[in-house]
Chimera marker file (.cmm) of the C-alpha trace (Angstrom):
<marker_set name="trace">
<marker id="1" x="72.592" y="85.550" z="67.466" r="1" g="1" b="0" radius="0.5"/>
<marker id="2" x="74.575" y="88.202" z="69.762" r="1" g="1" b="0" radius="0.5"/>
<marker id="3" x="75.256" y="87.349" z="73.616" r="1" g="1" b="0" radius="0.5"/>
<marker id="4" x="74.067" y="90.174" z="75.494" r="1" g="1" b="0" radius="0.5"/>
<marker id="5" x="77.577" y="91.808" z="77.034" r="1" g="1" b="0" radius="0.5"/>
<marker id="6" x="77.916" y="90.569" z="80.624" r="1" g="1" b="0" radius="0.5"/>
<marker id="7" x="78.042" y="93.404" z="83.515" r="1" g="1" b="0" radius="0.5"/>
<marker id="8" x="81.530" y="93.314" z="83.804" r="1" g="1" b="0" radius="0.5"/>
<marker id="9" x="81.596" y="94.486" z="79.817" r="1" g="1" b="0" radius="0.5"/>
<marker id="10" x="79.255" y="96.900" z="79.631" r="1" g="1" b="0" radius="0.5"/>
<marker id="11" x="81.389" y="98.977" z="82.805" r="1" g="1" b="0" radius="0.5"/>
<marker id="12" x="84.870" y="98.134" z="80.811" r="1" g="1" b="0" radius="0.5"/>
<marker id="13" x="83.121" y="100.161" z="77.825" r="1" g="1" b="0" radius="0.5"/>
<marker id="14" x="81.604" y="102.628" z="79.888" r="1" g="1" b="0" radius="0.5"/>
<marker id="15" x="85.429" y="103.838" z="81.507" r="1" g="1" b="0" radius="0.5"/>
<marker id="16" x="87.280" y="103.690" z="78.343" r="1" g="1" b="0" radius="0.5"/>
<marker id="17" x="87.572" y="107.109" z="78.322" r="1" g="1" b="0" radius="0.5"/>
<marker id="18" x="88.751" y="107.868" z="82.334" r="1" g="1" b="0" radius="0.5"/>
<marker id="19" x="91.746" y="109.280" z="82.301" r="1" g="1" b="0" radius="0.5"/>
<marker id="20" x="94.855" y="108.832" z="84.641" r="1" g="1" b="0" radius="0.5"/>
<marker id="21" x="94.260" y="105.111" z="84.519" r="1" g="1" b="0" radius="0.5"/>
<marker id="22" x="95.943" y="102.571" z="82.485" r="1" g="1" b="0" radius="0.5"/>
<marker id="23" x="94.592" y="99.676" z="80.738" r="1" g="1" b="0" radius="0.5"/>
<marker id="24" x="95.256" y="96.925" z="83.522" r="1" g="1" b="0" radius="0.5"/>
<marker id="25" x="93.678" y="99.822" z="86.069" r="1" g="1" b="0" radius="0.5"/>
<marker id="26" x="90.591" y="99.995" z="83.827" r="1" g="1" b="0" radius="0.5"/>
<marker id="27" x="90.503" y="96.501" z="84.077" r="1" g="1" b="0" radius="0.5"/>
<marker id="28" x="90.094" y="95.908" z="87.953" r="1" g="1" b="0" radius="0.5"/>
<marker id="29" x="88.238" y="99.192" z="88.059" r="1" g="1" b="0" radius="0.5"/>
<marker id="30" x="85.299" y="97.697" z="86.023" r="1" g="1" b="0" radius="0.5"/>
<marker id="31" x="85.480" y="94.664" z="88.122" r="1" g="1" b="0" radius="0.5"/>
<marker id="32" x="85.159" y="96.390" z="91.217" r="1" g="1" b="0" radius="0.5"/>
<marker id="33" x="82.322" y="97.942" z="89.982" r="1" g="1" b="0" radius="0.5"/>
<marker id="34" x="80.720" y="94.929" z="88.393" r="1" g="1" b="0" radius="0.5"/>
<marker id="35" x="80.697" y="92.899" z="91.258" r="1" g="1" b="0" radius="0.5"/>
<marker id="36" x="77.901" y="92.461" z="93.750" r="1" g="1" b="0" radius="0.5"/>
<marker id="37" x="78.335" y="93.150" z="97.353" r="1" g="1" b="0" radius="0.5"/>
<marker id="38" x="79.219" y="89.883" z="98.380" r="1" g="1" b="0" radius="0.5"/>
<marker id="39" x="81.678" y="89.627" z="95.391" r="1" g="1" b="0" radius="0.5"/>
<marker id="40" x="83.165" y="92.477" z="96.826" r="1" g="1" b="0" radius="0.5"/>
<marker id="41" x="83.342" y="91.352" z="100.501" r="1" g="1" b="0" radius="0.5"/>
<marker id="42" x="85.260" y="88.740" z="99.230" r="1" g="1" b="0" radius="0.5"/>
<marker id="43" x="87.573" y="90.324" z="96.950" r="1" g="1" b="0" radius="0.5"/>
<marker id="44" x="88.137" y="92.705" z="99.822" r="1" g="1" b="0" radius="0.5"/>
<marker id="45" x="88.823" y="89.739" z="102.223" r="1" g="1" b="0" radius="0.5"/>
<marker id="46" x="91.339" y="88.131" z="99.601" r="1" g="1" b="0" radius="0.5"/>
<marker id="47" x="93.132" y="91.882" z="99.075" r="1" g="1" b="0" radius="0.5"/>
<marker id="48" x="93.799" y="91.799" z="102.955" r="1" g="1" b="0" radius="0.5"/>
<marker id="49" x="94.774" y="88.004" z="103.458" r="1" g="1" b="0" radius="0.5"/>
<marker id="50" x="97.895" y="88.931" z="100.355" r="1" g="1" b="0" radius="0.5"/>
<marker id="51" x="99.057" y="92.072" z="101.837" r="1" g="1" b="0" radius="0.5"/>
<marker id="52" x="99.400" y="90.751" z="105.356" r="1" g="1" b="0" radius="0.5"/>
<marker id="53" x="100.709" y="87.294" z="104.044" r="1" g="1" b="0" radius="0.5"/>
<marker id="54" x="103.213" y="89.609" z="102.119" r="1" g="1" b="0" radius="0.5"/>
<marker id="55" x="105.011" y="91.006" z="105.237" r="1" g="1" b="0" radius="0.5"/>
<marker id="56" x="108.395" y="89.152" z="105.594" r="1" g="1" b="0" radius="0.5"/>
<marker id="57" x="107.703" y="88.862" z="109.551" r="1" g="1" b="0" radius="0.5"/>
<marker id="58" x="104.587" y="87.336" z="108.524" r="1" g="1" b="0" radius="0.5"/>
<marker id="59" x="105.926" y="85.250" z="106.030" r="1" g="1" b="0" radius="0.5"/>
<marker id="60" x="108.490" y="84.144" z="108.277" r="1" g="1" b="0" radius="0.5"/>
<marker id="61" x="106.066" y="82.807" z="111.147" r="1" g="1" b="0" radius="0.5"/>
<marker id="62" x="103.995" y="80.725" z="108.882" r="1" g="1" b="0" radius="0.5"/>
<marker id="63" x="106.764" y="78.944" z="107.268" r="1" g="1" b="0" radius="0.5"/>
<marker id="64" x="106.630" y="80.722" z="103.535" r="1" g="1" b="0" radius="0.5"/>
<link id1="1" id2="2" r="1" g="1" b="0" radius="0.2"/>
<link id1="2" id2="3" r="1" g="1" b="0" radius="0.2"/>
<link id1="3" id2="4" r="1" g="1" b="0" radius="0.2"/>
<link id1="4" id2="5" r="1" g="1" b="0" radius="0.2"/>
<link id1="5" id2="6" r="1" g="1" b="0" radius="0.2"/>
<link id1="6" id2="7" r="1" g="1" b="0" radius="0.2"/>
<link id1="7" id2="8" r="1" g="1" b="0" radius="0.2"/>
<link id1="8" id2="9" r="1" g="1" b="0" radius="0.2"/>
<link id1="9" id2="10" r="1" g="1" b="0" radius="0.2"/>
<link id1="10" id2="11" r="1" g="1" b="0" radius="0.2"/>
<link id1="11" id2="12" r="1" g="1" b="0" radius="0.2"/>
<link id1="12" id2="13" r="1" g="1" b="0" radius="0.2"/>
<link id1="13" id2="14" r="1" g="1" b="0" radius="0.2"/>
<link id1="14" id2="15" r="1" g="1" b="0" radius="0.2"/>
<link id1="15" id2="16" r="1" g="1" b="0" radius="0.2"/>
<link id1="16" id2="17" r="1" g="1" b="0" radius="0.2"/>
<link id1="17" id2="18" r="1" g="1" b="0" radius="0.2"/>
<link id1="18" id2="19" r="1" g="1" b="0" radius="0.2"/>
<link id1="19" id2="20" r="1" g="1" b="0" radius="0.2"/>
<link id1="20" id2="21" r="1" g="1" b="0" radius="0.2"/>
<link id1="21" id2="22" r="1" g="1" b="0" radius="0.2"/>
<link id1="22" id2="23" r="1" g="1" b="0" radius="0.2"/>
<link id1="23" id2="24" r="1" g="1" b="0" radius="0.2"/>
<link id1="24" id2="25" r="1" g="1" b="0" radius="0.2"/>
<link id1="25" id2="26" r="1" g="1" b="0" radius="0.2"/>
<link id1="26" id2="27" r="1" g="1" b="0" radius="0.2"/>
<link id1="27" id2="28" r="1" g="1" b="0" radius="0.2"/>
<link id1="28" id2="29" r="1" g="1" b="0" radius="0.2"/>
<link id1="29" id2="30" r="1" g="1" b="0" radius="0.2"/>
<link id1="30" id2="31" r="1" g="1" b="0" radius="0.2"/>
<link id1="31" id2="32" r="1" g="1" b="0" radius="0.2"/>
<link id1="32" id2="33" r="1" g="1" b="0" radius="0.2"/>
<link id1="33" id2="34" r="1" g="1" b="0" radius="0.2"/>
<link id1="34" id2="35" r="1" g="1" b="0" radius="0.2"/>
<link id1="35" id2="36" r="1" g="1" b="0" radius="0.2"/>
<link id1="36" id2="37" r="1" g="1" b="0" radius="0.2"/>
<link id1="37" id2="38" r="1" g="1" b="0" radius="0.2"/>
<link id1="38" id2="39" r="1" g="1" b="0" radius="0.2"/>
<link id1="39" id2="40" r="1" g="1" b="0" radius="0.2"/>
<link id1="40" id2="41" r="1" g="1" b="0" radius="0.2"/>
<link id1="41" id2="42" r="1" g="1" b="0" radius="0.2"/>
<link id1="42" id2="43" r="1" g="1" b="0" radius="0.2"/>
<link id1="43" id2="44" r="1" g="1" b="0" radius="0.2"/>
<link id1="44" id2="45" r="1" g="1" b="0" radius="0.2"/>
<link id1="45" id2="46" r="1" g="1" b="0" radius="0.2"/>
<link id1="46" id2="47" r="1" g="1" b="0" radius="0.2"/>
<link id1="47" id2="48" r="1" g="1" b="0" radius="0.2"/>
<link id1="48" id2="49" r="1" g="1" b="0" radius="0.2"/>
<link id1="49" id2="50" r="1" g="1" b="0" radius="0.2"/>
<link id1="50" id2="51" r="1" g="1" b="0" radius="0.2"/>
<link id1="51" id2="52" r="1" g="1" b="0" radius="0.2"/>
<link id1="52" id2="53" r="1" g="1" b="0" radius="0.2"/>
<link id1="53" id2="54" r="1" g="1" b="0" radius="0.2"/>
<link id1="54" id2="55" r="1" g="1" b="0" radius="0.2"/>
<link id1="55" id2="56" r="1" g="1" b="0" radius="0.2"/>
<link id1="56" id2="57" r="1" g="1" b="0" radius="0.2"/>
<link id1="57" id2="58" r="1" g="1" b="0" radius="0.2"/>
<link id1="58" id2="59" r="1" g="1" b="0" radius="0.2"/>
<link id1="59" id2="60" r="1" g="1" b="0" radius="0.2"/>
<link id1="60" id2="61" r="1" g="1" b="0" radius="0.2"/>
<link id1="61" id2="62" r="1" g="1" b="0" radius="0.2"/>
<link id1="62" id2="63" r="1" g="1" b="0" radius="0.2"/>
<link id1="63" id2="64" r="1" g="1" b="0" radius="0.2"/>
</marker_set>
């Protein structure tokens, strides 16, 4: 017995054929669009907690 292709799947196989994006870009592309709102709000969330956690002043006044 097959296992139905999860949502995530079925969007990877769907952009195959975009152009202009590489494999690892297809990749986060069709989890993006997978994901439900409030996978997305959080995703989102995480994104801008990394990019302001990456600034060296930043990094600096929390001790990293």
């Amino acid at each position: 017995m097959k296992n139905k292709p999860d949502k995530f799947e079925q969007v990877l196989a769907r952009i195959q054929g975009v152009r202009g994006l590489d494999e690892h870009e297809q990749i986060l592309f069709a989890r993006s669009l997978a994901a439900t709102p409030d996978r997305r709000w959080q995703i989102h969330n995480q994104t801008l907690r990394l990019l302001i956690l990456s600034s060296p002043s930043v990094r600096k006044k929390f001790a990293f």
